[in-house]
C-alpha positions in Angstrom: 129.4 27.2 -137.5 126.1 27.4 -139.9 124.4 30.6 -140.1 121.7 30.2 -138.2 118.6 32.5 -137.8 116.9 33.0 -134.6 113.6 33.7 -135.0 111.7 35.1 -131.4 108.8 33.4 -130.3 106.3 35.7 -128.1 103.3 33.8 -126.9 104.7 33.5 -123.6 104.6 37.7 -123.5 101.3 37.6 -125.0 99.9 35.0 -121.8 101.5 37.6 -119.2 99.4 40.8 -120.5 96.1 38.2 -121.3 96.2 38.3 -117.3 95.1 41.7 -116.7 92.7 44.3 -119.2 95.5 46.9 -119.9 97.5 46.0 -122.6 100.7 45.3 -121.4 103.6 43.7 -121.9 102.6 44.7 -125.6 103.7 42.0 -128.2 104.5 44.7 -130.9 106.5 46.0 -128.7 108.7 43.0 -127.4 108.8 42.7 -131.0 110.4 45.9 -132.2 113.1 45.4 -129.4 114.0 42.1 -130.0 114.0 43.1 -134.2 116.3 45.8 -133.2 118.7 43.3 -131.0 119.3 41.6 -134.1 116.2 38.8 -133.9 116.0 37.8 -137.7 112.7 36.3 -137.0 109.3 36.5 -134.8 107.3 33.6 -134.6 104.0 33.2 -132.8 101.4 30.2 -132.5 97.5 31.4 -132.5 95.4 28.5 -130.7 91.7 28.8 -131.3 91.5 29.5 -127.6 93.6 32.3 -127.9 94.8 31.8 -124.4 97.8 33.5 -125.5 98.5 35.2 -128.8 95.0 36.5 -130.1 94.0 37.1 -133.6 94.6 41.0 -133.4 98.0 40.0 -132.8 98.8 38.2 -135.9 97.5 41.1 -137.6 99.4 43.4 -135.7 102.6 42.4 -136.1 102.3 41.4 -139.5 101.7 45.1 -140.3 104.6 45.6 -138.3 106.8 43.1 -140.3 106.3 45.1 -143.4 108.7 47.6 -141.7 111.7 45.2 -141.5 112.7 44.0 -145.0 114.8 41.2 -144.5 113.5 39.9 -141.6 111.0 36.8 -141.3 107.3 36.2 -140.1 106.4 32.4 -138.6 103.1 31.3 -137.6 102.8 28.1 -136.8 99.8 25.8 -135.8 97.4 23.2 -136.7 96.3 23.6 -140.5 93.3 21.8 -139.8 92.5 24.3 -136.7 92.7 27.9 -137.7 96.1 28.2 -139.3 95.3 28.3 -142.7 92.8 31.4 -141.9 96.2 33.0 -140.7 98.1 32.1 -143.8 95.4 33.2 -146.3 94.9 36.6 -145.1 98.8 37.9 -143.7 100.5 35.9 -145.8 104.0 35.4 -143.5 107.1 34.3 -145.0 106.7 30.7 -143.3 103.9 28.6 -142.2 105.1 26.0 -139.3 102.5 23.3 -139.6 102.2 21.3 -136.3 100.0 18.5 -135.0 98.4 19.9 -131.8 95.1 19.0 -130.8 92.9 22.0 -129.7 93.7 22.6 -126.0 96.8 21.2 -126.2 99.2 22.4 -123.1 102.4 22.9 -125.3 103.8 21.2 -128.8 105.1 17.8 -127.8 105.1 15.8 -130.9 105.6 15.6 -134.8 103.7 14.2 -138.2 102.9 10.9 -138.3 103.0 11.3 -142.3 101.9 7.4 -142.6 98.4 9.0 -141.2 98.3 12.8 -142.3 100.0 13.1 -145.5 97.2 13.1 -147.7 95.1 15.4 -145.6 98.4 17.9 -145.4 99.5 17.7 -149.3 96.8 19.8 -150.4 97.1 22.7 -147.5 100.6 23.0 -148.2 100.3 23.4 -151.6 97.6 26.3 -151.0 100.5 27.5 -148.4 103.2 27.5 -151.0 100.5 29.1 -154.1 100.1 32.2 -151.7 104.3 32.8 -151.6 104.4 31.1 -148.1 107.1 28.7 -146.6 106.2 25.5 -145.5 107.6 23.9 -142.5 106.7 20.8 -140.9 107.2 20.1 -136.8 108.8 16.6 -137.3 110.4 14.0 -134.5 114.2 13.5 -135.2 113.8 10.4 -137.5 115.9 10.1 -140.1 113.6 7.8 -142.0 110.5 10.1 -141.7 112.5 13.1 -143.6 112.2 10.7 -147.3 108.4 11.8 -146.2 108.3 15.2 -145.3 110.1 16.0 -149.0 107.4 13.5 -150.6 104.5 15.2 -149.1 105.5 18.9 -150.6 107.4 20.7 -147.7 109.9 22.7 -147.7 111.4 22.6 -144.0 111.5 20.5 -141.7 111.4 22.1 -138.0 112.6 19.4 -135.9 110.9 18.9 -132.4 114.0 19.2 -129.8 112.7 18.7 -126.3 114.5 15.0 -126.2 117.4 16.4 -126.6 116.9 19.6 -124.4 115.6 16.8 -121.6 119.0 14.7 -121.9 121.2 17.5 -121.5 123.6 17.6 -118.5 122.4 13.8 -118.9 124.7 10.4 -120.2 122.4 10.4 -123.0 123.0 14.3 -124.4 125.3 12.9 -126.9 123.0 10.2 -127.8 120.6 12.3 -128.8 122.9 15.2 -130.0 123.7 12.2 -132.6 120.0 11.5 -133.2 119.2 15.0 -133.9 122.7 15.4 -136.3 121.6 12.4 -138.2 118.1 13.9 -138.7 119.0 17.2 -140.0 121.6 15.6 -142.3 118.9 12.8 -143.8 116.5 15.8 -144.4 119.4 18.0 -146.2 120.2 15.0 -148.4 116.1 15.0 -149.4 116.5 18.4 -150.0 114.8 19.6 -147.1 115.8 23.1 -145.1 115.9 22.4 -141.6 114.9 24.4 -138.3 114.6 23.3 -134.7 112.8 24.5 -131.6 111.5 23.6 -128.0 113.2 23.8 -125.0 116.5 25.4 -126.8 117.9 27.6 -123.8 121.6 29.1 -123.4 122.6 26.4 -121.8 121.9 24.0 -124.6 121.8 26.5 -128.2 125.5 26.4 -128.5 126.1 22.8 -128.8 122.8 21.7 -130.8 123.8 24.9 -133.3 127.3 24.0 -133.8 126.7 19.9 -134.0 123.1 20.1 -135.9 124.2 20.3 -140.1 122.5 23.0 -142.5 120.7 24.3 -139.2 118.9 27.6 -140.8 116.5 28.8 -138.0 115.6 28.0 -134.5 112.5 29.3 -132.7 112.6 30.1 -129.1 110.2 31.0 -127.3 110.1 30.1 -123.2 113.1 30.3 -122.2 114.2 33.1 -124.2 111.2 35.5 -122.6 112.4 34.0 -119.0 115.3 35.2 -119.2 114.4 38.4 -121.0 112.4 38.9 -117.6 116.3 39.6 -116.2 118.0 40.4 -118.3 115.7 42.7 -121.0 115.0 42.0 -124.1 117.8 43.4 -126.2 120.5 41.1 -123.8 118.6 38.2 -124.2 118.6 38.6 -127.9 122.0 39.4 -128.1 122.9 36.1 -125.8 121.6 34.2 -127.8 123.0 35.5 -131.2 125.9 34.8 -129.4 125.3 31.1 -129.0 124.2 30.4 -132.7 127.6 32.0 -133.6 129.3 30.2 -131.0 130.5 33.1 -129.2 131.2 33.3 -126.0 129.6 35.7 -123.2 
């Protein structure tokens, strides 16, 4: 199987303690534990609403980051929102650049490159100036990859709720396919490639071991749900398991 990162996505811990005025569940601290599980990755998404992850956050565990050589910072967003604000001043190792609109209830969609490209060239050129990783939330197309290489990026993250809503379905393999396909048009462009939404443990061991050149996925909900259960260092460790198709 590929060696695949997992990179921890914490928004969902960050919208549990915005319910109450005391500070907990702390995001550095979800953090550290899943880091010490083995996590090779924390990802969060800022909205300008900051209904979940706030500003202080970002910093926070940025500063925090700088304790774990090796392992990688993602924040993802709109760059024509207040993503690039983000970018400029922690500087993470990658940059996810999606195409929500503000208010937006989750991701649910990639580029449309034939429309944004030109407004996106220059912002990830300014991404990559500053040292930082450029990713782009893409549908599973194979013919939109040629386009996401064209317009500067370096990964592709590819959007994998269609795939997560066909499985235990007739079409999972369909789409398993689709997904394979896509990762394999972006490698031959050049293109890294990552994947998130929806991923669960149900669902992480087949995409990881069928999906080619699959470096990182980003899990957020599900993971945190079942971290409610089982803690944080289990979950982690679950899902390690999956991307190295391990079983429990």
């Amino acid at each position: 199987m590929n060696k695949t990162s997992l990179s921890v996505n914490l928004n969902k811990v960050a919208l549990i303690r915005n319910t109450r005025h005391l500070g907990i569940p702390s995001v550095t601290r979800a953090a550290t534990l899943c880091l010490e599980a083995g996590a090779q990755g924390i990802t969060v998404h800022p909205r300008p609403d900051e209904r979940h992850i706030r500003a202080a956050d970002v910093h926070d565990l940025a500063a925090l980051m700088r304790a774990w050589p090796g392992r990688e910072f993602n924040i993802e967003g709109n760059p024509f929102q207040n993503l690039m604000d983000f970018v400029r001043q922690v500087r993470p190792h990658q940059c996810t650049f999606v195409p929500d609109s503000e208010g937006q209830f989750t991701s649910d969609h990639g580029w449309n490159l034939a429309h944004d490209a030109e407004r996106l060239r220059p912002l990830i050129a300014e991404a990559q100036s500053l040292g930082v990783r450029v990713s782009l939330f893409m549908d599973a197309d194979p013919q939109a990859m040629a386009g996401a290489k064209a317009v500067g990026a370096d990964r592709v993250e590819l959007y994998t709720e269609p795939f997560a809503a066909a499985w235990g379905t007739p079409a999972q393999g369909t789409e398993l396919q689709r997904f394979a396909q896509a990762a394999q048009a972006a490698l031959d462009v050049g293109l890294g490639v990552n994947a998130g939404h929806d991923l669960n443990r149900d669902n992480l061991r087949a995409f990881a071991s069928a999906v080619p050149g699959l470096q990182e996925v980003s899990i957020g909900h599900a993971l945190i749900a079942d971290a409610l259960e089982l803690g944080y260092s289990a979950t982690v460790q679950a899902y390690l398991r999956c991307l190295n198709g391990l079983e429990d």
